[in-house]
N, CA, C and O atoms as a GROMACS GRO file, in nm:
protein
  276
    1UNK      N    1  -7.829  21.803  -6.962
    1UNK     CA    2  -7.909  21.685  -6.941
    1UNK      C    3  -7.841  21.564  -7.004
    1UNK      O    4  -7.759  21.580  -7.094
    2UNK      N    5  -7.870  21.456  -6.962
    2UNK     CA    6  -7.801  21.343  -6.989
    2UNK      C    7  -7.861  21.287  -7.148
    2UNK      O    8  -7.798  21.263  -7.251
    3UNK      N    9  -7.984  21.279  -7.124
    3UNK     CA   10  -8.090  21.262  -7.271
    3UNK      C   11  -8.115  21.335  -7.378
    3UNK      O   12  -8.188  21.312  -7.474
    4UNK      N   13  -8.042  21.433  -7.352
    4UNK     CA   14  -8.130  21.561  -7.452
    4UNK      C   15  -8.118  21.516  -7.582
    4UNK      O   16  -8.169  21.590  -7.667
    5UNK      N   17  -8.080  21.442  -7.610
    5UNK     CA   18  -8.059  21.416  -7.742
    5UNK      C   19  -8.183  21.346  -7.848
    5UNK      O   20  -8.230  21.378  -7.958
    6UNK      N   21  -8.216  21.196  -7.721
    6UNK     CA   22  -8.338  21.159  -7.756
    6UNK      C   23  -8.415  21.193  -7.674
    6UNK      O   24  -8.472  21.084  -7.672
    7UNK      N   25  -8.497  21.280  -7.563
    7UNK     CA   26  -8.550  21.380  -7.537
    7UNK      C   27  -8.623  21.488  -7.693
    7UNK      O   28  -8.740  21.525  -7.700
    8UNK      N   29  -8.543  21.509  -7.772
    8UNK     CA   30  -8.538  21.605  -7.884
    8UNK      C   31  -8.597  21.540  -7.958
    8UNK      O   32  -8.713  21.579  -7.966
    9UNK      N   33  -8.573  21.448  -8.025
    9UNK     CA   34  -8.588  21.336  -8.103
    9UNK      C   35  -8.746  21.276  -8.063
    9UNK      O   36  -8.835  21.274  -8.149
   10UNK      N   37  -8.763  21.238  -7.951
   10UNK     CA   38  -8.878  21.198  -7.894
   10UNK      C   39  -9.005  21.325  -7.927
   10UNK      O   40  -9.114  21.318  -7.984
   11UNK      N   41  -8.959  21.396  -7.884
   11UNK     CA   42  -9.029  21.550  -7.888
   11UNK      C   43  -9.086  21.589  -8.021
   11UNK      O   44  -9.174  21.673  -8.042
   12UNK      N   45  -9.021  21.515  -8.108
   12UNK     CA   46  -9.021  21.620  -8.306
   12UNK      C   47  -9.102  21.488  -8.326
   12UNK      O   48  -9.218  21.515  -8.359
   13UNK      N   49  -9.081  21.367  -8.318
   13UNK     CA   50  -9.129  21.297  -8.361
   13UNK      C   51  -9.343  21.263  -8.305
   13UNK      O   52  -9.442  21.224  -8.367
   14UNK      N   53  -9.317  21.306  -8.169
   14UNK     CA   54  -9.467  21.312  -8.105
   14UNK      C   55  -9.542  21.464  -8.183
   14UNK      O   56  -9.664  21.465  -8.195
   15UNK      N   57  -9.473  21.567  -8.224
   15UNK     CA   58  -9.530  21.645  -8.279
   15UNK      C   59  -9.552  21.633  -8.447
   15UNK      O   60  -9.644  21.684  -8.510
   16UNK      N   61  -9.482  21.583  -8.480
   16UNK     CA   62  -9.511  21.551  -8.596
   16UNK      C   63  -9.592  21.408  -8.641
   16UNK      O   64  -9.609  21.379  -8.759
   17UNK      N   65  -9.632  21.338  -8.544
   17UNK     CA   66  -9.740  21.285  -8.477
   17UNK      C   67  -9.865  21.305  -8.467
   17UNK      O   68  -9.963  21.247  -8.514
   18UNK      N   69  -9.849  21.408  -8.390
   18UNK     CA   70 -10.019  21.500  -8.372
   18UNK      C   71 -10.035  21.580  -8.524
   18UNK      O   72 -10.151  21.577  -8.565
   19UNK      N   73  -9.958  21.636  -8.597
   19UNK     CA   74  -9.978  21.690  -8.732
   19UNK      C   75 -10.063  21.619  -8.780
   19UNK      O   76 -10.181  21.649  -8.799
   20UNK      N   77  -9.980  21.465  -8.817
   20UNK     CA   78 -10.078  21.385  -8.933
   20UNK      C   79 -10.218  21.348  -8.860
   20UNK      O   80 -10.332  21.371  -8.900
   21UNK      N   81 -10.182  21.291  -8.757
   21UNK     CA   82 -10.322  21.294  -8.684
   21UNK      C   83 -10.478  21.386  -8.707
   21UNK      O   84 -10.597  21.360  -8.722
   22UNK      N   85 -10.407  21.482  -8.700
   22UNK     CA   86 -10.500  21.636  -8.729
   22UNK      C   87 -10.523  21.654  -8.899
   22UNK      O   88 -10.613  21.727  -8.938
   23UNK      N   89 -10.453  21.597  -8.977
   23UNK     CA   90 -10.439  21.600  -9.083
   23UNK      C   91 -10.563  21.480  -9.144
   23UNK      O   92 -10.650  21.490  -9.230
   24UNK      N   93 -10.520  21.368  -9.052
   24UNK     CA   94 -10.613  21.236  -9.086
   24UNK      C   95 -10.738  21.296  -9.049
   24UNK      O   96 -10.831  21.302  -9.130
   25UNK      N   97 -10.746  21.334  -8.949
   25UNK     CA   98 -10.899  21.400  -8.898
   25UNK      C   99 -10.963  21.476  -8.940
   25UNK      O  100 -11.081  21.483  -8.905
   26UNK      N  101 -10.898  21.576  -9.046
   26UNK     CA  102 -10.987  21.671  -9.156
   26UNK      C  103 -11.009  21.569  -9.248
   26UNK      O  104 -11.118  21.584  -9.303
   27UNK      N  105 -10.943  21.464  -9.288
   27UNK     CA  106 -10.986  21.389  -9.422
   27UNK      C  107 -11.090  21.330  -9.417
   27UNK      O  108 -11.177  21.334  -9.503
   28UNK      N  109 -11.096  21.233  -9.256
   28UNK     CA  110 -11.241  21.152  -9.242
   28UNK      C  111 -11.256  21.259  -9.112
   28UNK      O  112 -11.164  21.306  -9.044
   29UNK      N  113 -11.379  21.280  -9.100
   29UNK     CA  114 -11.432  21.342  -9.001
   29UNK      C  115 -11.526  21.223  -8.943
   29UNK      O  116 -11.561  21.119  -9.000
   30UNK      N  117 -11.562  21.274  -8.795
   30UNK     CA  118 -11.641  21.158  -8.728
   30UNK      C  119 -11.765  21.118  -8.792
   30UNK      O  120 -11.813  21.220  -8.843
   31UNK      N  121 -11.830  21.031  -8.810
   31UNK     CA  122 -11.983  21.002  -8.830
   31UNK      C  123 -12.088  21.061  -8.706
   31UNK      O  124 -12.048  21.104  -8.597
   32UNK      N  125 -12.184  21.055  -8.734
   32UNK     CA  126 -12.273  21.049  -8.626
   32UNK      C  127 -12.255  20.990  -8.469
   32UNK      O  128 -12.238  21.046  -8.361
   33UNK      N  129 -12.269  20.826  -8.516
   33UNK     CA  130 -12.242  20.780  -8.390
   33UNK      C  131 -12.139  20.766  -8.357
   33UNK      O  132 -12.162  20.669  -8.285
   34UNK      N  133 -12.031  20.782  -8.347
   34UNK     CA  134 -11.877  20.741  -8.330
   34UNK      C  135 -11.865  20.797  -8.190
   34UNK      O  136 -11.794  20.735  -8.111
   35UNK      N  137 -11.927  20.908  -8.153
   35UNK     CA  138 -11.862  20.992  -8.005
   35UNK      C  139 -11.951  20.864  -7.948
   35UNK      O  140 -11.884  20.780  -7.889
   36UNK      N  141 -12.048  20.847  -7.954
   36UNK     CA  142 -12.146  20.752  -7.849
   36UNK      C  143 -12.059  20.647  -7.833
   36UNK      O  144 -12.007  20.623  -7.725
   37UNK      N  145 -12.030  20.554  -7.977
   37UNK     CA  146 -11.952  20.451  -7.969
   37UNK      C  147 -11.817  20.417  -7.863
   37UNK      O  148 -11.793  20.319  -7.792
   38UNK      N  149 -11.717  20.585  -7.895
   38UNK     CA  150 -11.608  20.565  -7.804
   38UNK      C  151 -11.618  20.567  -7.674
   38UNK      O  152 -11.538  20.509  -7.601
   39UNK      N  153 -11.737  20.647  -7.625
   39UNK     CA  154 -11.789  20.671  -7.479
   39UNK      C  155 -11.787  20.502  -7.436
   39UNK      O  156 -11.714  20.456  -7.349
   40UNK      N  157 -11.878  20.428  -7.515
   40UNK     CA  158 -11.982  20.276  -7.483
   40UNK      C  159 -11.836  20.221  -7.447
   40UNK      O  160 -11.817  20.173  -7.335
   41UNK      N  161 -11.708  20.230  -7.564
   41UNK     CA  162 -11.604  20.107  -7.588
   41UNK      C  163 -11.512  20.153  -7.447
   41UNK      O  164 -11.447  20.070  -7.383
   42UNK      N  165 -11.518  20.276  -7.415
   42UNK     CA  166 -11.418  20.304  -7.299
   42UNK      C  167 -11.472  20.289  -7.147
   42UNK      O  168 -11.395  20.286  -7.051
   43UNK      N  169 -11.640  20.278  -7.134
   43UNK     CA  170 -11.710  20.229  -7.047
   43UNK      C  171 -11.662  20.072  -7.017
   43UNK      O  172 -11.624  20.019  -6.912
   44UNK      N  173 -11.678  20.026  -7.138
   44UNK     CA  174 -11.686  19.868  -7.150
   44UNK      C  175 -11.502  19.793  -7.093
   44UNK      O  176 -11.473  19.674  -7.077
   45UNK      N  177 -11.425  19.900  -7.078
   45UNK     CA  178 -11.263  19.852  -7.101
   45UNK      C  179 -11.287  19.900  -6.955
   45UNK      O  180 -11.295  19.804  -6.877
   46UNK      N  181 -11.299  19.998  -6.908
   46UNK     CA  182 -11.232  20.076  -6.756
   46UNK      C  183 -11.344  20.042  -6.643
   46UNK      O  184 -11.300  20.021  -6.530
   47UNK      N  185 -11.474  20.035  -6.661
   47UNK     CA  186 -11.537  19.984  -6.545
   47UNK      C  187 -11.490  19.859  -6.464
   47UNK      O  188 -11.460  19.851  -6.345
   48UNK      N  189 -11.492  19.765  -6.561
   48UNK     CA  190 -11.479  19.618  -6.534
   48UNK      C  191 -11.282  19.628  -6.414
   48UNK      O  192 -11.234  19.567  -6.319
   49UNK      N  193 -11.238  19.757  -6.516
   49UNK     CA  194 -11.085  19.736  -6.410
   49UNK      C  195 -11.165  19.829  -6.291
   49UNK      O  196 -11.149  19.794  -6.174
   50UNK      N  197 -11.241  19.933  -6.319
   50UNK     CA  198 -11.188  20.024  -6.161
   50UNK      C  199 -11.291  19.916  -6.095
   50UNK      O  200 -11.304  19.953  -5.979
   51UNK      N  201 -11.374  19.792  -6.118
   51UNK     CA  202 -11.425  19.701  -5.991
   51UNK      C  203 -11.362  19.608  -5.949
   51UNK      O  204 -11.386  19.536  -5.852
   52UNK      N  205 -11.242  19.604  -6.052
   52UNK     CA  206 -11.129  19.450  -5.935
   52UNK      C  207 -11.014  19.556  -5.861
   52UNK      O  208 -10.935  19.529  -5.771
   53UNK      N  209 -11.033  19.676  -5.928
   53UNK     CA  210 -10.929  19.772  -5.791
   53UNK      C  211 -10.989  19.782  -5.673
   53UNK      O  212 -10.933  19.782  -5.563
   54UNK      N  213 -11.125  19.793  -5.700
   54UNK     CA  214 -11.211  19.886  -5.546
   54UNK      C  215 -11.198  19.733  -5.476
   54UNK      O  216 -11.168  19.709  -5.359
   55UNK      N  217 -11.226  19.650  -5.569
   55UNK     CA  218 -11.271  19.518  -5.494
   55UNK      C  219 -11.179  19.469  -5.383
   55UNK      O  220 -11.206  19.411  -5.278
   56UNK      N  221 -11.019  19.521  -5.453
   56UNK     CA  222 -10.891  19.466  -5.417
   56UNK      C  223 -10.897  19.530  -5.318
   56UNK      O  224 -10.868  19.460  -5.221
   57UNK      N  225 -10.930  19.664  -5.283
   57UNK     CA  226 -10.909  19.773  -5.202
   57UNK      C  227 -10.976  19.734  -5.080
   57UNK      O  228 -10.930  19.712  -4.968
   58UNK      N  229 -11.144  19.728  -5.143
   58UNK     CA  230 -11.215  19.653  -5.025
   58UNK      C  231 -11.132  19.542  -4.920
   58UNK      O  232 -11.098  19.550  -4.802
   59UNK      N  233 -11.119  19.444  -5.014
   59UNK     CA  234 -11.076  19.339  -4.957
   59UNK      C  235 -10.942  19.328  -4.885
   59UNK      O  236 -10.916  19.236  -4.807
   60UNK      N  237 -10.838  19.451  -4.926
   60UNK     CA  238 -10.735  19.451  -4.778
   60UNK      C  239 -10.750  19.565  -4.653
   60UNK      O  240 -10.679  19.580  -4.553
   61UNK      N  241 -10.888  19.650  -4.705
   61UNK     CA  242 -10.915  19.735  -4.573
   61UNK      C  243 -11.041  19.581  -4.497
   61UNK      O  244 -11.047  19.581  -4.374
   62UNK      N  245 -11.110  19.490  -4.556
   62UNK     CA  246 -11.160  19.383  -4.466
   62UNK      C  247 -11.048  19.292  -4.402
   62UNK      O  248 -11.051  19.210  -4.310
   63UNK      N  249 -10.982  19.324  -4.457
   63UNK     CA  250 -10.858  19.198  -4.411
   63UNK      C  251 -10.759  19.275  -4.283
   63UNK      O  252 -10.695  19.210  -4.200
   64UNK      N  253 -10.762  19.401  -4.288
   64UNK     CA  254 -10.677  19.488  -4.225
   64UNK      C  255 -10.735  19.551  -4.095
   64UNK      O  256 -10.677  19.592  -3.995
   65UNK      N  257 -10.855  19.546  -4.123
   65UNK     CA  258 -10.953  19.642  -4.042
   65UNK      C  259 -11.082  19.607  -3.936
   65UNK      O  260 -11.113  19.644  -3.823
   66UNK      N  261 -11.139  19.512  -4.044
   66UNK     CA  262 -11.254  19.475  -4.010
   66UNK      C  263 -11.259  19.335  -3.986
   66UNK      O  264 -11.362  19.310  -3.924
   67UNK      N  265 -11.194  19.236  -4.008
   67UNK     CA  266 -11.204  19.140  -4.015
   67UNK      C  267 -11.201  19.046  -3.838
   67UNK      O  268 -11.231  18.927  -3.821
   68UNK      N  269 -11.163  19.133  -3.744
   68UNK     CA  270 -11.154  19.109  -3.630
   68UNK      C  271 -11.306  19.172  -3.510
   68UNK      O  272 -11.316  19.168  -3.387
   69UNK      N  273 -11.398  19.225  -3.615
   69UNK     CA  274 -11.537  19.269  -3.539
   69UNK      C  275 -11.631  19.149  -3.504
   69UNK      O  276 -11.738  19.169  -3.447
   0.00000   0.00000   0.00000
């Protein structure tokens, strides 16, 4: 392989990554509300995009399709 080098490198470093991660996560554990919270904050980020995709979508199947009825 042309990369393997940082391929390898990339690899040790994402796993030793997820270690401390897992490590941080036994130290503080979640609160109560926190799962609700991340649900609300990832609602609040990705809806708003998947309605200017559909919108976009809409609007070149009206432009492509329908727009001549």
């Amino acid at each position: 392989m042309f990369f393997q080098k940082k391929l390898k490198r990339v690899l040790t470093n994402q796993k030793e990554a997820e270690k401390r991660f897992e490590e941080t996560l036994k130290e503080a554990p979640l609160e109560k509300n926190d799962r609700l919270a991340m649900i609300l904050a990832a609602l609040i980020v990705f809806i708003p995009a998947l309605l200017v995709v559909f919108a976009v979508f809409a609007a070149v199947l009206y432009f492509f399709f329908f727009r001549y009825f």
